[in-house]
N, C-alpha and C positions, 0 to 999 in steps of 0.2 A: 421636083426642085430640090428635093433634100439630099435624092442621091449627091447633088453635085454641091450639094452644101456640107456633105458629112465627108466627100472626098472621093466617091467611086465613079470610076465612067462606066457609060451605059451603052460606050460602043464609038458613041459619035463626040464632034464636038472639037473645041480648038486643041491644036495640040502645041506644046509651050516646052521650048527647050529649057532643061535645069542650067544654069548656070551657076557653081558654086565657087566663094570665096574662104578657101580654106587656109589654115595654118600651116599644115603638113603635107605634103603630097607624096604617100607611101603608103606601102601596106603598114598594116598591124602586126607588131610583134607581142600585142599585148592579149590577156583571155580574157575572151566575153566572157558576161558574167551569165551563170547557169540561171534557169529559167525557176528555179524551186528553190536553192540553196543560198541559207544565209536570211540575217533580219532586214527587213527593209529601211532603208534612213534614207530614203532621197526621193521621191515622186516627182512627174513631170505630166503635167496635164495640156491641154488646148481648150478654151475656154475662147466661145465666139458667142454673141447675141444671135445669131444666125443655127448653129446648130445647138445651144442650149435647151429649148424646147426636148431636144428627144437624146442630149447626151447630158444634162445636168443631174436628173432623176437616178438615172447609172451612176457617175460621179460622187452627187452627194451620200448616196449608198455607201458605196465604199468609203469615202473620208469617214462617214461618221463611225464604221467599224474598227478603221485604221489607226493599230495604236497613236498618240497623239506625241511620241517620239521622233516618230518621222517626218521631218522637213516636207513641203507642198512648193512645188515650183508652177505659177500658173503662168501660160503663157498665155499672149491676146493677141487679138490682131491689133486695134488701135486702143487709143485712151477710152474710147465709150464701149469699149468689151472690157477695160482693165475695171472702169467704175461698174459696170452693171457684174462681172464676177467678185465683185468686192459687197456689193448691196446682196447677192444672191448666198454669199458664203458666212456673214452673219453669222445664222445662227448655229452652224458648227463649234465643236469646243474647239478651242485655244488651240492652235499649233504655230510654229514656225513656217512664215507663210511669202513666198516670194514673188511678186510680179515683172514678169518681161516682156516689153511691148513690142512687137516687130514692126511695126510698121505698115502692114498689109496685109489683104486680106486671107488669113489660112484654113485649115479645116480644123472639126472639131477629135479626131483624129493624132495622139500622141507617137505612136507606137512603131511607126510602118519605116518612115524618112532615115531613120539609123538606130544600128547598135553600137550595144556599151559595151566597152571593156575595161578593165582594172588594168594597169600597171604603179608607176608611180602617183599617177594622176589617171583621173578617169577620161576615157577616150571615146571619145563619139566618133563613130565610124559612118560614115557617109559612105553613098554609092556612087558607083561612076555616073557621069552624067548621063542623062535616056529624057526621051521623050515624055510627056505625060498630059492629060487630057485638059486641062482647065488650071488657071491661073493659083486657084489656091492650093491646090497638090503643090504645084511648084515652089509656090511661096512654103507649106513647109519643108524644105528642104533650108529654109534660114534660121531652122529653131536651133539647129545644133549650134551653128557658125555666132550667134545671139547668146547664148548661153555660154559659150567660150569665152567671147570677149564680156561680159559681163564679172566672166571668174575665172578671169586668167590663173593659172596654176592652178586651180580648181578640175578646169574642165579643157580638154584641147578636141577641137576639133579636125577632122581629118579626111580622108579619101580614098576607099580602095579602088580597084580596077575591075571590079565584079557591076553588076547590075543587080542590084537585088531589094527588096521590102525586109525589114528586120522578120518580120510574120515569116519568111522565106528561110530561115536557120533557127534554128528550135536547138540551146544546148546544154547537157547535160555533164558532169563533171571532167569526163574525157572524151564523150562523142558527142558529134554534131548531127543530129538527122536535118537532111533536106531531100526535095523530092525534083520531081521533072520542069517544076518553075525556075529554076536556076539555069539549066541548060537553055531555055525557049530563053531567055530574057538576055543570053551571054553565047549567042548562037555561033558566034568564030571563035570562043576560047573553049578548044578543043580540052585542055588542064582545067575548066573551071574547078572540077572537084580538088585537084593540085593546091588550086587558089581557096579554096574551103578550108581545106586544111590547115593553108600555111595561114589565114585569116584567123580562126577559131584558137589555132594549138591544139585541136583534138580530130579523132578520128572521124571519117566522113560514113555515116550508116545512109544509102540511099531509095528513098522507097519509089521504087520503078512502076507512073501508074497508077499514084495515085489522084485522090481529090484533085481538082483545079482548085484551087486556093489554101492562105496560108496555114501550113501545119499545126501551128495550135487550133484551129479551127477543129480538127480533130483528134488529136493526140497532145496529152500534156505529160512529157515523164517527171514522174518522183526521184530517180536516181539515174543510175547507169543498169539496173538492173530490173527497173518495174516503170511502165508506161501505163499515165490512163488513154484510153480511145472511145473514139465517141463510136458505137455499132449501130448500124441502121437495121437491122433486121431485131436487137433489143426494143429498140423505138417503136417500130412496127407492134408489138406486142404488147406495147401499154399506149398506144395512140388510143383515143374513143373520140368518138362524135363530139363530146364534149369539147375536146381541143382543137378539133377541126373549129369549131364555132368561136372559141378563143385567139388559135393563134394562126388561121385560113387552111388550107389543103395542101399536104402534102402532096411530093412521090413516092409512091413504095414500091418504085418499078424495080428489077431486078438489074436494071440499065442505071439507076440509078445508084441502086447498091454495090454494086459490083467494085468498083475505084475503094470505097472503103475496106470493103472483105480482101482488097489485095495490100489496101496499105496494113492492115492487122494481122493478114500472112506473112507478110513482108519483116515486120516489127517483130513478131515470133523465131521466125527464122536466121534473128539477127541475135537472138538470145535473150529480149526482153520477153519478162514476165508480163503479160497484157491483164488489164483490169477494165472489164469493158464500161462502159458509161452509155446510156439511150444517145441517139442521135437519130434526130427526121430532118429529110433532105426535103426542104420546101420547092426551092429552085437553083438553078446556078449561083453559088456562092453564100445562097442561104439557107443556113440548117438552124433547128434547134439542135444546140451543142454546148455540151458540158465543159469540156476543154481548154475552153476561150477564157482564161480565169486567172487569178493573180496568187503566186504564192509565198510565201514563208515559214519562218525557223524563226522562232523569236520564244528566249523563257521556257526553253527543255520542249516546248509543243511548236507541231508544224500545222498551217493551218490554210487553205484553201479559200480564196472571194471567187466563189462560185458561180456562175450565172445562173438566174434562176425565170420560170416562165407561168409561173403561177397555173401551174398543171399537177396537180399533187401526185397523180402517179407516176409523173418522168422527173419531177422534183427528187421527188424520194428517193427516187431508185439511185439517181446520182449520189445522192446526199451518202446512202449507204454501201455506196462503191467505195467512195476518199474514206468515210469512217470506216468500212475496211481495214483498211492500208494506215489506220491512226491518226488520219488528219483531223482536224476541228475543220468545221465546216460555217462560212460565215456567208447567207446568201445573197447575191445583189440583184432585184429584177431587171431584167433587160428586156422585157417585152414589148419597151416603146423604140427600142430600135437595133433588134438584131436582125431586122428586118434592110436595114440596111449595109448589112456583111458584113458587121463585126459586132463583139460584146463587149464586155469591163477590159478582159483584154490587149481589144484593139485602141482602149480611149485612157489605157496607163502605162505611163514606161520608168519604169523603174532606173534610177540613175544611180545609186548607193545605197551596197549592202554590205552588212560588216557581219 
């Protein structure tokens, strides 16, 4: 039940065409905002009675790390998710705190419905319209279109002609990495990479092969010049019985590894310096994975919301990858529900960076 409470199909199940009400109907001439660069002042959460049990615990994590500069956008489904995130949010410190009710019921799920871009005004990019499994996927596809008309000049919402999950474009100051999900999901636009381009403003790096599912899942880059990835064959080497009885049984099939060892040749080959990071492939779509994580630039330090799985020897090993590389490292556990294919990641979106 939670799968289809947190947002993922499991195969079967109604299928609900998007229907969006947009502002704009154009591409983007504006740049997503890079996934690492810049201080955070804008957050955009999803806050449901329904998925709060196993995405609150992640959440209240990260707010409470979360300098208390940056603004908190909660969205809800209705008024008795806006009151029960208002009673559950308490006892966090003081920030600038915004509630917007859509009306219906959506997932707990921020991140996936659209990307940000900066121009004059910040631009929520919406995908073209697709299929999808269950009414509350659907429904968030209204957070953007809600959040516009709430702040008009603020925030415009929009449409490209692409198909895509924001987890699907992963971007870094000039390049865009995406992989073979774009192509499957935009199967007659022979140019989608064309459309990447002209989407992004930045160059398209395409990693042929890799993972089924979204790129930060396992690759987070730092610049245009150093990418973390999450390696399964690292993982494999600090797995113990221990974990297995914590966080269930992995694969360590070589069929499994495989998609990642090409996406970290692939990322090599393209001239990023790789920083590996443990990752264990449980099952389709779900890994223990470093990746999936939030970043910033704030006050001369850059600093990583990490996922963490209360495993101390794949804890650690992450922790000492980003400290590497000079980040601060701020951990959020997600062992109550990475389980359901995604992490802090997948449950924040960042709306303003300065």
């Amino acid at each position: 039940m939670l799968y289809r409470i947190l947002g993922f199909a499991l195969g079967f199940g109604l299928v609900v065409a998007v229907a969006l009400v947009i502002g704009r109907w154009r591409n983007a001439p504006a740049r997503v905002l890079s996934e690492s660069l810049g201080q955070i002042d804008t957050v955009e959460i999803q806050y449901t009675r329904t998925s709060a049990p196993a995405t609150w615990p992640v959440l209240k994590s990260f707010l409470t790390q979360l300098d208390t500069g940056a603004e908190l956008i909660a969205v809800c489904g209705d008024e008795d998710d806006a009151a029960a995130f208002q009673k559950a949010s308490r006892g966090l410190s003081p920030r600038k705190t915004e509630i917007v009710v859509i009306g219906a019921p959506i997932t707990g799920w921020s991140k996936d419905r659209f990307l940000v871009a900066k121009k004059d005004e910040t631009e929520l990019i919406c995908p073209a319209s697709s299929v999808v499994p269950f009414a509350t996927r659907s429904n968030d596809a209204m957070v953007a279109v809600a959040l516009a008309r709430r702040w008009p000049g603020r925030f415009t919402s929009m449409q490209s002609d692409l198909v895509f999950d924001a987890g699907d474009v992963l971007c870094t100051p000039t390049k865009v990495i995406v992989d073979d999900e774009l192509p499957s999901k935009n199967p007659i636009a022979r140019d989608w990479l064309q459309r990447v381009q002209r989407l992004t403003g930045r160059t398209p790096v395409w990693l042929k092969a890799a993972p089924a599912h979204h790129i930060g899942m396992f690759a987070a880059p730092l610049d245009d010049h150093t990418v973390f990835v999450g390696d399964p064959d690292l993982g494999s080497k600090l797995w113990t019985p221990e974990a297995t009885k914590a966080l269930g049984k992995p694969d360590m099939s070589d069929a499994a590894k495989a998609p990642f060892r090409r996406a970290i040749a692939d990322l090599q080959a393209s001239g990023f310096e790789v920083i590996r990071t443990p990752l264990v492939f449980m099952e389709p779509k779900v890994y223990v994975t470093y990746t999936n994580g939030v970043f910033e630039q704030r006050g001369g330090e850059e600093t990583v919301f990490m996922p963490s799985y209360g495993v101390p020897a794949l804890d650690q090993a992450a922790e000492n990858a980003y400290r590497s590389a000079g980040l601060n490292v701020a951990p959020v556990p997600v062992r109550g529900v990475f389980r359901y294919c995604g992490t802090i990641g997948c449950l924040v979106n960042v709306l303003e960076r300065s």
